[in-house]
N, C-alpha and C positions, 0 to 999 in steps of 0.2 A: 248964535244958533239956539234954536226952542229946543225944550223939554223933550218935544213930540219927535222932533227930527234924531234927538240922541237916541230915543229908543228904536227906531226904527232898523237898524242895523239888529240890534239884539233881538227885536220881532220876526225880523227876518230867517237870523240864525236860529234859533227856536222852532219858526214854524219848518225849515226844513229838516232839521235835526227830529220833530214829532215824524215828518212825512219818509223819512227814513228808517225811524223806527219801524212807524207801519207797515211798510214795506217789508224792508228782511224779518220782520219777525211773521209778515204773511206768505211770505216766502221759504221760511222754514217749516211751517204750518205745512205747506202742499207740500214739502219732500217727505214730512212724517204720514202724514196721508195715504199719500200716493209713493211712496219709493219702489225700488224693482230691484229685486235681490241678485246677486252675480251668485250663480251657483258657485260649488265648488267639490271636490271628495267628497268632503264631510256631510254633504249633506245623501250622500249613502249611507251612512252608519249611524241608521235610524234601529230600533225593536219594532218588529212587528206582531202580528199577532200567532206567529209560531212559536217563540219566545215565552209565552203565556198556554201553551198547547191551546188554542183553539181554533178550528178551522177556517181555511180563510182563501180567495180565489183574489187577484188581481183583476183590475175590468179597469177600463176604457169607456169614458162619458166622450161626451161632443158638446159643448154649449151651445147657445143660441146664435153666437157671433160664429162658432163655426172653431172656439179655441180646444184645444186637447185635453182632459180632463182623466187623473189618476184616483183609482179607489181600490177599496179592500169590502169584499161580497163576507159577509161572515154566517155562512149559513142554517139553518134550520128548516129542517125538510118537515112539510106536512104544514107549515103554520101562516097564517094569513096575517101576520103583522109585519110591521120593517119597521126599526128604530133607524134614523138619519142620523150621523153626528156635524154637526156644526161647528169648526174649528175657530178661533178670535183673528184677529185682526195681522198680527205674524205669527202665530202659530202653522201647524200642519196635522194632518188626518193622525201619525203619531200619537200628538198630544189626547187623542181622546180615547186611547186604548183602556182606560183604568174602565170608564163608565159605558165603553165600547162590551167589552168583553164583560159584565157586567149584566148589559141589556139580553147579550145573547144566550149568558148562562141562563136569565128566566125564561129562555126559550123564545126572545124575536129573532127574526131574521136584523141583520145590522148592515150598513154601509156608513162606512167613512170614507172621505172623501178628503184630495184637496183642493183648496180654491184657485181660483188663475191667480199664477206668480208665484205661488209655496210649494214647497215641497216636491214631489213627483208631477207637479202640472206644467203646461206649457208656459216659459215665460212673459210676462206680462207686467206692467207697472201696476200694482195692488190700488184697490181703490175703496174707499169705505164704505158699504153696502151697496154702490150704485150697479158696478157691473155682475156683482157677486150672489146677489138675485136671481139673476140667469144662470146661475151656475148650480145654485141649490134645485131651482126648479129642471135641471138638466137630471137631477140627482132623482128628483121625483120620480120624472117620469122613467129611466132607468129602472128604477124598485118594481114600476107599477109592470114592464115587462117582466120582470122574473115573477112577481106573484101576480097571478090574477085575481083580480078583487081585493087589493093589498089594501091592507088598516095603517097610516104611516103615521108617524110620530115624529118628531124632530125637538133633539137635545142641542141644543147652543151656548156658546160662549162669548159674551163681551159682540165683538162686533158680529159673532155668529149667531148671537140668542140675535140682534137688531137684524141680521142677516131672516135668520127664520122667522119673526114677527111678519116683516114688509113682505115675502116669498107666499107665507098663508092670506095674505087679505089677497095675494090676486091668484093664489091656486088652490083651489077646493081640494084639490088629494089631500091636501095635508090635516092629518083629522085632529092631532093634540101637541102643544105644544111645552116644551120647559125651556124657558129663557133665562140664562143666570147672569144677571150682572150687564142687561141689556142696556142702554140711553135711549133718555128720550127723542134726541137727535143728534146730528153728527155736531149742530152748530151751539149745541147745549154744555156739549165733550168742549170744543174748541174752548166756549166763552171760560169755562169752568179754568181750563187749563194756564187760557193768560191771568185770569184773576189770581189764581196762584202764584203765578210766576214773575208777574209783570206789576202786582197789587193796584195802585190806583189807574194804568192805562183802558178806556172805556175798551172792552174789545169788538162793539159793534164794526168799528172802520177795520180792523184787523181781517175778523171772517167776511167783509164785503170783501175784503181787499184778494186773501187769498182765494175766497170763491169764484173771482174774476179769472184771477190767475189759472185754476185749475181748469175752468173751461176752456180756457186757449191750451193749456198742454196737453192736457186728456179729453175731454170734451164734455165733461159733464158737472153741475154745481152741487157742492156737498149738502149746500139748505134744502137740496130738493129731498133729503132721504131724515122722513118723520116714522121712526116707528111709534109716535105719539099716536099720530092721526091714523096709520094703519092699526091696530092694535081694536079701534073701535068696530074693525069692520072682520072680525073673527064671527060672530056672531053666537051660534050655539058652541061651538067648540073648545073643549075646557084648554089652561093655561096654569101653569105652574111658573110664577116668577119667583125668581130666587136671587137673592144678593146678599152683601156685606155689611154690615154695621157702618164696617169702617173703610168704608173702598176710600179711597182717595183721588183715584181715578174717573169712578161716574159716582156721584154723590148717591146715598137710598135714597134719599128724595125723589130721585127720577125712578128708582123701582113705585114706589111710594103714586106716584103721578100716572105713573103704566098701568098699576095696580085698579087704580081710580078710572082709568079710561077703558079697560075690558070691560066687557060684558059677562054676565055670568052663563058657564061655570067658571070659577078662578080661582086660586090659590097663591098668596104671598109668603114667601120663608126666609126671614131676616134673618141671615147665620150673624149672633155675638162676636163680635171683637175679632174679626178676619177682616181682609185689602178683599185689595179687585180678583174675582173669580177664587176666591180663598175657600169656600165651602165645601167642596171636595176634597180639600188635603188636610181640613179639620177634624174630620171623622169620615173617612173613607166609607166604614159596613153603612153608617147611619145614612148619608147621601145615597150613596147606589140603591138601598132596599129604599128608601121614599123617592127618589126616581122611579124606579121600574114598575113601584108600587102602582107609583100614576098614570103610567104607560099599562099597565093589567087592567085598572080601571075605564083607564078613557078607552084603550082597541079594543078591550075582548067585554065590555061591559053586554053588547050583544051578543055573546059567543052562546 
């Protein structure tokens, strides 16, 4: 028996044992992606914005598909802004009460919202910016009925700053933005995440793999959502990117890369020595007053 015939069992065994890898671990990819929350109690014994004494009305969005959509109106009478909050990836409209309530103290009108599949929304399998697009821009146009001639803003998180990037290159309402902790793309998150995890496996065959996958469950490819490429099409409209030192989650680099592909006006603010979306809870006065700050300048610069 040759050389070549003894390895061929071990080539064998190997190549299926790579092709298995590839698989459940693209296979685990799309359930963190894309998963779908089972409600439960708990997820009523949330704080709202009575909690914080600030005013606040429940509403009822629709999306584009037609799914049910829950928010919180946070009002101020007389004023032509609206700050949007943008929730991450499993988050919910909750989580953005600090910089919610916040916006509204320097007098915008606010809406938070949350996405299909979290929180108070219809459920739905969560998907990484693709369907959630249309849910922002559900949110728009929402604003643009309560104020007429509204100046909108929109504050985001993690998958909500990539959410509000890709939402402003196809909706003009949206006039300024803060993206904190955004990626360049969902496939950039992905590669990032097997390299850590998996170190020498290439993860090109990985994200083809579960990209395939995810179009047969859900119907849509997670390559197709670049806020790289949208980012260049903001045009005059200023941008506040914000990130961490030390995310570990979407490297700066990619703020860094976002930063380079805006157009001006723009603003980059690398918070020292905080993770993913840490900038907020490092200095709370300091974040909200250069927030809001940028929200006074970009809406009411023509006031």
């Amino acid at each position: 028996m040759s050389p070549r015939t003894n390895l061929l069992p071990f080539l064998t065994t190997a190549a299926l044992g790579t092709f298995g890898t590839i698989v459940g671990t693209a296979w685990y990819v799309t359930t963190r992606v894309s998963p779908q929350h089972r409600r439960d109690y708990r997820d009523e014994y949330t704080f709202t914005p009575w909690e914080l004494g600030v005013p606040y009305e429940t509403i009822h969005l629709r999306s584009a598909d037609g799914l049910a959509l829950r928010g919180w109106w946070l009002p101020q009478p007389g004023a032509k802004e609206v700050v949007i909050g943008s929730h991450g990836h499993s988050g919910r409209k909750d989580d953005l009460l600090g910089i919610g309530t916040s916006a509204w103290r320097a007098g915008f009108n606010v809406l938070l919202f949350d996405y299909r599949g979290r929180g108070d929304s219809e459920p739905w399998p969560h998907t990484l910016i693709s369907r959630e697009v249309d849910d922002l821009r559900a949110a728009v146009a929402y604003a643009q009925t309560r104020v007429e001639g509204a100046k909108i803003g929109v504050v985001g998180f993690s998958m909500g700053a990539a959410v509000a990037i890709m939402a402003a290159a196809q909706e003009p309402g949206i006039a300024a933005l803060v993206a904190d902790s955004s990626f360049t793309s969902v496939a950039d998150v992905v590669a990032h995440q097997v390299r850590r995890s998996m170190g020498l496996m290439p993860p090109a065959p990985i994200i083809h793999t579960a990209d395939m996958m995810l179009e047969r469950r859900h119907g849509y490819r997670f390559t197709q959502a670049r806020p790289i490429d949208a980012i260049a099409q903001l045009g005059t409209r200023p941008i506040l990117i914000i990130h961490g030192a030390n995310d570990s989650t979407v490297p700066v680099a990619q703020a860094e890369r976002l930063f380079a592909a805006a157009p001006q006006p723009k603003q980059l603010w690398v918070v020292e020595g905080v993770e993913h979306c840490g900038g907020y809870f490092a200095d709370r006065p300091t974040y909200c007053e250069r927030v809001t700050r940028f929200f006074v300048d970009a809406l009411r610069s023509e006031a």
